[in-house]
N, CA, C and O atoms as CSV, one atom per row, in Angstrom:
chain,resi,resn,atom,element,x,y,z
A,1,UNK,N,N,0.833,-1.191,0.000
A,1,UNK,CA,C,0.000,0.000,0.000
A,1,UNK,C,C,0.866,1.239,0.000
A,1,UNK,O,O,2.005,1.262,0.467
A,2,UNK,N,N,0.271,2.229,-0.536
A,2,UNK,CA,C,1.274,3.580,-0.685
A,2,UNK,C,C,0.620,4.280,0.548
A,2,UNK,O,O,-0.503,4.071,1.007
A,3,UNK,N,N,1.456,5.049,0.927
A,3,UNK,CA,C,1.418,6.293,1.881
A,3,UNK,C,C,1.280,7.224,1.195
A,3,UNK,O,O,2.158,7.417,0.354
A,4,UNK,N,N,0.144,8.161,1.275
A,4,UNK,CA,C,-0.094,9.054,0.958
A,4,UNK,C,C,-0.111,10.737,1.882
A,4,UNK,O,O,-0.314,10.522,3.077
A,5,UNK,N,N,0.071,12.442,1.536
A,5,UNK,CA,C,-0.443,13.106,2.025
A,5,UNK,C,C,-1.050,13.926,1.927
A,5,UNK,O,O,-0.552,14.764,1.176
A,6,UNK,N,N,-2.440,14.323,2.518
A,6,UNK,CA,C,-2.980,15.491,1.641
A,6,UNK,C,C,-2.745,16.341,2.426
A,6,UNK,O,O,-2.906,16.257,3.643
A,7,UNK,N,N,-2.173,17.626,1.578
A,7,UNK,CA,C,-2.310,18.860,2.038
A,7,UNK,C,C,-3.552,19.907,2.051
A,7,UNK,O,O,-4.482,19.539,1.333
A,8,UNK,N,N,-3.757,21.190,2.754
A,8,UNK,CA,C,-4.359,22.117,2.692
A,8,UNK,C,C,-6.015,21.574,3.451
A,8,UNK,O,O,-7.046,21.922,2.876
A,9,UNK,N,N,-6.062,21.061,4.234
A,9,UNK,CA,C,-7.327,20.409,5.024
A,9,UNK,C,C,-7.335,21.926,5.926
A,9,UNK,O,O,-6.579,22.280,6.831
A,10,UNK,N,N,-8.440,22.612,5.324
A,10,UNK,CA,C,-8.529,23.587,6.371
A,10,UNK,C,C,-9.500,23.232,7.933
A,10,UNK,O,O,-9.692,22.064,8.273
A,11,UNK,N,N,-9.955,24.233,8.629
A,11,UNK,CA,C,-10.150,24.072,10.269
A,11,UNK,C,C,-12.067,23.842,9.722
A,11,UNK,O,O,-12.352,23.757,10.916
A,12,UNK,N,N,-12.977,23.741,9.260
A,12,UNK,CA,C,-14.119,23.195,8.654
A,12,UNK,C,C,-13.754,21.808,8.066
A,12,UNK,O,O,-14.025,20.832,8.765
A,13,UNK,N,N,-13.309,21.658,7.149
A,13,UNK,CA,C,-13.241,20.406,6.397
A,13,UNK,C,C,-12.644,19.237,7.711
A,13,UNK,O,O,-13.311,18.215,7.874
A,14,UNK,N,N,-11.495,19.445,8.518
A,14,UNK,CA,C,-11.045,19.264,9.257
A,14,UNK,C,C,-12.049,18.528,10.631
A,14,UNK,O,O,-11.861,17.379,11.033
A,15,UNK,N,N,-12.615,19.034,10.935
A,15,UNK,CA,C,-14.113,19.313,12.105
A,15,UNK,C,C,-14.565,18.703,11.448
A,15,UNK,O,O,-14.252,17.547,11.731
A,16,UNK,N,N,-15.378,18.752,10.390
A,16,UNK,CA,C,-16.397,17.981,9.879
A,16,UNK,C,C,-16.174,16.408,9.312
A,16,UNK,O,O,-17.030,15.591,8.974
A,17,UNK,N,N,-14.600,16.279,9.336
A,17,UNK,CA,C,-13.727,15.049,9.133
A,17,UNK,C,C,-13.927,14.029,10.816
A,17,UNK,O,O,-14.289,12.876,11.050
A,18,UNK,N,N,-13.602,14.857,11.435
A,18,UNK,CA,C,-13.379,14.344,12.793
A,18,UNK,C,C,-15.231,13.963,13.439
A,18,UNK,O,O,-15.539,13.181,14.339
A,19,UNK,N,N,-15.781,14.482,12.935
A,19,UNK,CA,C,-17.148,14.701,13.781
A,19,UNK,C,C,-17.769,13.465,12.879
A,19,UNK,O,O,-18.386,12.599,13.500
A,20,UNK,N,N,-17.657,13.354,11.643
A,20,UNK,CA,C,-17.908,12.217,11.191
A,20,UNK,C,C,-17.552,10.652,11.362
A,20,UNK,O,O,-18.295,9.678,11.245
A,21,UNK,N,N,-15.960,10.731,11.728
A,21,UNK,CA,C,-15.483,9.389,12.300
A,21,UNK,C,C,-16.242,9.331,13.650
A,21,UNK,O,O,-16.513,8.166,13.939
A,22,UNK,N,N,-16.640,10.180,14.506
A,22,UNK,CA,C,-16.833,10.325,15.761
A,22,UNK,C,C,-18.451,9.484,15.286
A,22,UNK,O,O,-18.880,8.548,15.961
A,23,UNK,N,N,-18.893,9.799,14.547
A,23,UNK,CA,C,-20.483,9.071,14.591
A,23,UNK,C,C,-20.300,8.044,14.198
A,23,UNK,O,O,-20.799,7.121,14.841
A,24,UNK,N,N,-19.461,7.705,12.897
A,24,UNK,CA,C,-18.992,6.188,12.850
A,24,UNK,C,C,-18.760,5.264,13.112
A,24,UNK,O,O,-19.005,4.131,12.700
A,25,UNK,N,N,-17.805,6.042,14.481
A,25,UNK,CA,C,-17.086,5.315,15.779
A,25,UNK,C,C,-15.812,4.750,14.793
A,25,UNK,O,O,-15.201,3.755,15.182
A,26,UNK,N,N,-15.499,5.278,13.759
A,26,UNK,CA,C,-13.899,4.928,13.056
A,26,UNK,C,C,-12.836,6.275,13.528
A,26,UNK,O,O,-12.862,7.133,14.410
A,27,UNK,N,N,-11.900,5.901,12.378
A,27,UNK,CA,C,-10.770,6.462,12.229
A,27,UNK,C,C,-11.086,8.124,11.236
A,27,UNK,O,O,-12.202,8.105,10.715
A,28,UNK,N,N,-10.631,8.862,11.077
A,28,UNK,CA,C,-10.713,10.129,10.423
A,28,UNK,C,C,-9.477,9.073,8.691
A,28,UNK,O,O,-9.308,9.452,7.532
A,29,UNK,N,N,-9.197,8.394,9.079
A,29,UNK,CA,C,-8.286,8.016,8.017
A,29,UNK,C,C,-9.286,6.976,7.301
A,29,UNK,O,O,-9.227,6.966,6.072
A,30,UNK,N,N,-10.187,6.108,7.914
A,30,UNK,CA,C,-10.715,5.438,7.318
A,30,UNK,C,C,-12.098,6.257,6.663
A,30,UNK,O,O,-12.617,5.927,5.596
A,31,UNK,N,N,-12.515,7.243,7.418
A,31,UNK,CA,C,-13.500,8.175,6.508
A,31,UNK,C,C,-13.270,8.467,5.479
A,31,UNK,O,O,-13.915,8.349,4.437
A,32,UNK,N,N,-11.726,9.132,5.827
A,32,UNK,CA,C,-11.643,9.790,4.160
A,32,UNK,C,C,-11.059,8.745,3.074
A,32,UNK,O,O,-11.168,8.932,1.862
A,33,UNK,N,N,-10.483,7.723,3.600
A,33,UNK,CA,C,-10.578,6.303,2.264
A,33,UNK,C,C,-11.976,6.099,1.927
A,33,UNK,O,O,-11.897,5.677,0.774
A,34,UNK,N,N,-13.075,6.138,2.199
A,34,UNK,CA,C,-14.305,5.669,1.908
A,34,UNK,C,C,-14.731,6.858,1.163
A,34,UNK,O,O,-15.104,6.643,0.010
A,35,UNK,N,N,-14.758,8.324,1.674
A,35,UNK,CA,C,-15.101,9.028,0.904
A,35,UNK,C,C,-14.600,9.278,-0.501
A,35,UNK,O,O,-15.243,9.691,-1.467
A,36,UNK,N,N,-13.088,8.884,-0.407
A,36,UNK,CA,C,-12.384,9.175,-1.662
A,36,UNK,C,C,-12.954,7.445,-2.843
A,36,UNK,O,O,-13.500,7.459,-3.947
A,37,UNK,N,N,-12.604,6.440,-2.149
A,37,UNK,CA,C,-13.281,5.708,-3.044
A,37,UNK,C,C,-14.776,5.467,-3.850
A,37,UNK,O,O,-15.074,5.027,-4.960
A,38,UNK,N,N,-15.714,6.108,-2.435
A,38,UNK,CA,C,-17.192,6.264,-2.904
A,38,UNK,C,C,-17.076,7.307,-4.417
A,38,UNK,O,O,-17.709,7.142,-5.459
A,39,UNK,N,N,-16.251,8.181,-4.166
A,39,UNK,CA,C,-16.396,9.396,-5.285
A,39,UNK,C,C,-15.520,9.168,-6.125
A,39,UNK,O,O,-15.467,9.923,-7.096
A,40,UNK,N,N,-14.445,7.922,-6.001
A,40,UNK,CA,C,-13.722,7.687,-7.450
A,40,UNK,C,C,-14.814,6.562,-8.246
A,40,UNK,O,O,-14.746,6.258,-9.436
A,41,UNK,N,N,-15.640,6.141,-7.430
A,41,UNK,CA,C,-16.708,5.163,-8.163
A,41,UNK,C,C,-15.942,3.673,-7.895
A,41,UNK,O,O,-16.115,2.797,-8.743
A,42,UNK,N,N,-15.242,3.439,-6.916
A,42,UNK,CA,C,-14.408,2.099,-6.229
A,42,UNK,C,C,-15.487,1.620,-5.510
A,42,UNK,O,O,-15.796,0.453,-5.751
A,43,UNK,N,N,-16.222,2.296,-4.585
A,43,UNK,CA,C,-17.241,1.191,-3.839
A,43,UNK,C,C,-18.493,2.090,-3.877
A,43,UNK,O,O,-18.518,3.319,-3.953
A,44,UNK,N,N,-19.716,1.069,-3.796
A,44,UNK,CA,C,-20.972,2.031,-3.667
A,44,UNK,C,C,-21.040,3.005,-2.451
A,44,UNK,O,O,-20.413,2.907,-1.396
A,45,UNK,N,N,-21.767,3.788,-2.753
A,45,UNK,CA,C,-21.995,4.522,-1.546
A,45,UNK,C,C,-22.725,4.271,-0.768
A,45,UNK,O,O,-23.783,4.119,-1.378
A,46,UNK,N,N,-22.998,4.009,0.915
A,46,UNK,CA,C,-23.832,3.493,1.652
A,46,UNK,C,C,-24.903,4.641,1.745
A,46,UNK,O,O,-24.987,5.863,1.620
A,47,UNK,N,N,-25.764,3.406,2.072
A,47,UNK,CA,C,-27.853,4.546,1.813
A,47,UNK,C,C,-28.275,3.897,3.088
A,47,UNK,O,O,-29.467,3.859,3.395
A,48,UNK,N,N,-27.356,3.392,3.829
A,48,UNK,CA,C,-28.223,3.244,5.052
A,48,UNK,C,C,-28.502,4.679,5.897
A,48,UNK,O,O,-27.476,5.208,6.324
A,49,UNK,N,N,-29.540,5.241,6.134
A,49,UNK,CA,C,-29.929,6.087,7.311
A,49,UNK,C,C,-30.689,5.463,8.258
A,49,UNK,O,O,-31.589,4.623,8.256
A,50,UNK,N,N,-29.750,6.448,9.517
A,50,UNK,CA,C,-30.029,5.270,10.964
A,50,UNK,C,C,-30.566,7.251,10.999
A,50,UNK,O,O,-29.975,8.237,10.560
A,51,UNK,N,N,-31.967,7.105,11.761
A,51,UNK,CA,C,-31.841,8.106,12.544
A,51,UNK,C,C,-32.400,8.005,13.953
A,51,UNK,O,O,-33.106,7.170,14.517
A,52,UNK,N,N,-31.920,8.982,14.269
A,52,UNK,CA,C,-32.013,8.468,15.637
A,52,UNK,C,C,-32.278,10.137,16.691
A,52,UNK,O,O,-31.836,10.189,17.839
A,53,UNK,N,N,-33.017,11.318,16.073
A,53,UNK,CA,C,-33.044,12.206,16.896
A,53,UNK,C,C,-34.105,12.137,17.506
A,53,UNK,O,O,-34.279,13.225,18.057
A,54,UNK,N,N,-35.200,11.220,17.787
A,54,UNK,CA,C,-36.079,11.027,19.011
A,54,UNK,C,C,-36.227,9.762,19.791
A,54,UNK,O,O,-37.235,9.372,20.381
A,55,UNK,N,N,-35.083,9.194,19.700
A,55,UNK,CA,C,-34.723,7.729,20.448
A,55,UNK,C,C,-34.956,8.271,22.017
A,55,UNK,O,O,-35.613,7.663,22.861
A,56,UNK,N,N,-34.279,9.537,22.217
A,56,UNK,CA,C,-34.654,9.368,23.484
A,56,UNK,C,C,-35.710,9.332,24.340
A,56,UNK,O,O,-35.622,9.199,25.561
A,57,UNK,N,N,-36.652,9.443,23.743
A,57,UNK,CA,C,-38.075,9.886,23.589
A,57,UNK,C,C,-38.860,8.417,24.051
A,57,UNK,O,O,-39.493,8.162,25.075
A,58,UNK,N,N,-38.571,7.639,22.953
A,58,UNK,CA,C,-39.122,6.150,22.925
A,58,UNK,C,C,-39.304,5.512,24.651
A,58,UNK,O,O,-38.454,5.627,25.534
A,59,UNK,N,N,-40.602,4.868,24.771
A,59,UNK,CA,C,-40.670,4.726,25.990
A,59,UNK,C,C,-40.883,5.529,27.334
A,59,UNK,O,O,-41.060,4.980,28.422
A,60,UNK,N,N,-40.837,7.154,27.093
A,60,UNK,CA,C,-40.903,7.766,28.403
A,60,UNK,C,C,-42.398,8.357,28.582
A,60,UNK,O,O,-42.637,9.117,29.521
A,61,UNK,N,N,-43.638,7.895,27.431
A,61,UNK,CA,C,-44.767,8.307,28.073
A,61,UNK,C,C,-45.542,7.337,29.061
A,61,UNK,O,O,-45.499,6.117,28.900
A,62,UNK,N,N,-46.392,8.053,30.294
A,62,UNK,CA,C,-46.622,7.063,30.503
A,62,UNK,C,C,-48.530,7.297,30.293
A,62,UNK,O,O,-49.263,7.767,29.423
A,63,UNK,N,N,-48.689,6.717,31.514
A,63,UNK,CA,C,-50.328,5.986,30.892
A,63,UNK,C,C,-51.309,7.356,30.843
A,63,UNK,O,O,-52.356,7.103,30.248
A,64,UNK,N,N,-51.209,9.008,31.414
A,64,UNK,CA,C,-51.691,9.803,30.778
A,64,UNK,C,C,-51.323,10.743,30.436
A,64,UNK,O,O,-51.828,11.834,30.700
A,65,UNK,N,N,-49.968,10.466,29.500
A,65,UNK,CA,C,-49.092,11.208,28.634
A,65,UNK,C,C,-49.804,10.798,27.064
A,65,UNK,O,O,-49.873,11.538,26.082
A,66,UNK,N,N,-50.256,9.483,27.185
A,66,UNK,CA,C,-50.892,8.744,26.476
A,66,UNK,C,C,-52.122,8.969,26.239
A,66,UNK,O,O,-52.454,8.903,25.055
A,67,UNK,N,N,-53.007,9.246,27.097
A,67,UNK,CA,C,-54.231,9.899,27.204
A,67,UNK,C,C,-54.175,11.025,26.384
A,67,UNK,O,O,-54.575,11.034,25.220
A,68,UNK,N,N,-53.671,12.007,26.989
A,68,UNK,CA,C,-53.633,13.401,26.848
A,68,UNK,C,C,-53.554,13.310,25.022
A,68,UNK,O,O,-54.155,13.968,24.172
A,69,UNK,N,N,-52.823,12.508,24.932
A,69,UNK,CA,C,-51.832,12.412,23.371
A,69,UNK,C,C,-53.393,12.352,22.566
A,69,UNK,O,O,-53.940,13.200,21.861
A,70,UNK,N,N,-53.796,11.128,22.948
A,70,UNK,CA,C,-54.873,10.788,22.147
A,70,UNK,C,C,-56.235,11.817,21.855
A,70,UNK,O,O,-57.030,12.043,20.943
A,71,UNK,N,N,-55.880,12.398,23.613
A,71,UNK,CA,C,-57.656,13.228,23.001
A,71,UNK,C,C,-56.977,14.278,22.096
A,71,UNK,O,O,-57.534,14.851,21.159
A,72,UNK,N,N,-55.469,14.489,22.569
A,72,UNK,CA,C,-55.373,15.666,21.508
A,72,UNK,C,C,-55.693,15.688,20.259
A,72,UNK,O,O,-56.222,16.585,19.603
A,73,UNK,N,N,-55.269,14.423,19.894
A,73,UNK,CA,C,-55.149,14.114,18.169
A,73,UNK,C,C,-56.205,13.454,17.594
A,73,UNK,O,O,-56.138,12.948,16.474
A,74,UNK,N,N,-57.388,13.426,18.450
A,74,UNK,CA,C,-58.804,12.612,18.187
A,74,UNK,C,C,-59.320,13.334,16.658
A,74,UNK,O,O,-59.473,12.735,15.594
A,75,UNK,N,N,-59.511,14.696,16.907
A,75,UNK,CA,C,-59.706,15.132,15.966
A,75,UNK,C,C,-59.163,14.645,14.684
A,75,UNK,O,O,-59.940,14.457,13.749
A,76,UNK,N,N,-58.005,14.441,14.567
A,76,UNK,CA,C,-57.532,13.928,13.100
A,76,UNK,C,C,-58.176,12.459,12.876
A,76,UNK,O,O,-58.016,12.337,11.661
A,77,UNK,N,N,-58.706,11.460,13.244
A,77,UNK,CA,C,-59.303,10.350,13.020
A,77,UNK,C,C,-61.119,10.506,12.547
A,77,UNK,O,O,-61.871,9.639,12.104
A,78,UNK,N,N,-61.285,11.414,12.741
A,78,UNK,CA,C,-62.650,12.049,11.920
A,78,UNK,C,C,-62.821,12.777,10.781
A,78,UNK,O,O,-62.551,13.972,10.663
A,79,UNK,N,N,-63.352,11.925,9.783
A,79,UNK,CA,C,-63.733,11.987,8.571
A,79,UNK,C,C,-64.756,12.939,8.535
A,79,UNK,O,O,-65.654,12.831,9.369
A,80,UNK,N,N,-64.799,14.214,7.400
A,80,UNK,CA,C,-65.998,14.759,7.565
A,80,UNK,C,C,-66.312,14.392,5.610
A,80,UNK,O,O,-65.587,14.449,4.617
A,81,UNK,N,N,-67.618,14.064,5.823
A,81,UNK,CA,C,-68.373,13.467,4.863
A,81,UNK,C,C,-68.758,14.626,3.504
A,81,UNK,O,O,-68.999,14.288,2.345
A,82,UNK,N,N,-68.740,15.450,3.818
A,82,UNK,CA,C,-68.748,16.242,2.831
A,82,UNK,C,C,-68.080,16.377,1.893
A,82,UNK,O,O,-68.586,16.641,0.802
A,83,UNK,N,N,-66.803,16.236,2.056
A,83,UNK,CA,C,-65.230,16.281,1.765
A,83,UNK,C,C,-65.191,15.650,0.564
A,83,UNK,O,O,-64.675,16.083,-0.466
A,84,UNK,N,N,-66.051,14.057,0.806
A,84,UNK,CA,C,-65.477,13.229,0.368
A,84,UNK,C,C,-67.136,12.514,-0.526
A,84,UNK,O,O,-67.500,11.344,-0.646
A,85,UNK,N,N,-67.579,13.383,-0.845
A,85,UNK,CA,C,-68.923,13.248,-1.871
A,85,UNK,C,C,-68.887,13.124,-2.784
A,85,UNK,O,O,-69.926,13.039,-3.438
């Protein structure tokens, strides 16, 4: 394998290098091999999306958080007949 170096990685590209291995849970070296091969057309690009900004959420209502939820949104489960003549 060759050793390579790139120059001119400014303080953005840089951050946004690091913050990405950080969600990965890799290397900043193995990001940018993947990025550079995804965009030389060497490997597909991954389409998995994990998301995950209301995980924390999951599980913390309880029995009239649940209530409340429902009468709120009752309204949307009623059809008005006119509409639909």
């Amino acid at each position: 394998m060759t050793t390579m170096t790139l120059r001119g990685i400014d303080d953005t590209i840089a951050k946004s290098l690091k913050e990405m291995a950080r969600r990965e849970n890799t290397s900043v070296n193995a990001v940018m091999l993947r990025i550079i091969k995804e965009s030389l057309g060497l490997d597909k690009k991954r389409r998995q999306t994990v998301y995950d900004d209301l995980d924390h959420l999951a599980g913390t209502w309880n029995v009239q958080d649940a209530a409340e939820f429902e009468s709120a949104t009752a309204v949307f489960e009623k059809i008005d007949a006119e509409i639909w003549k």
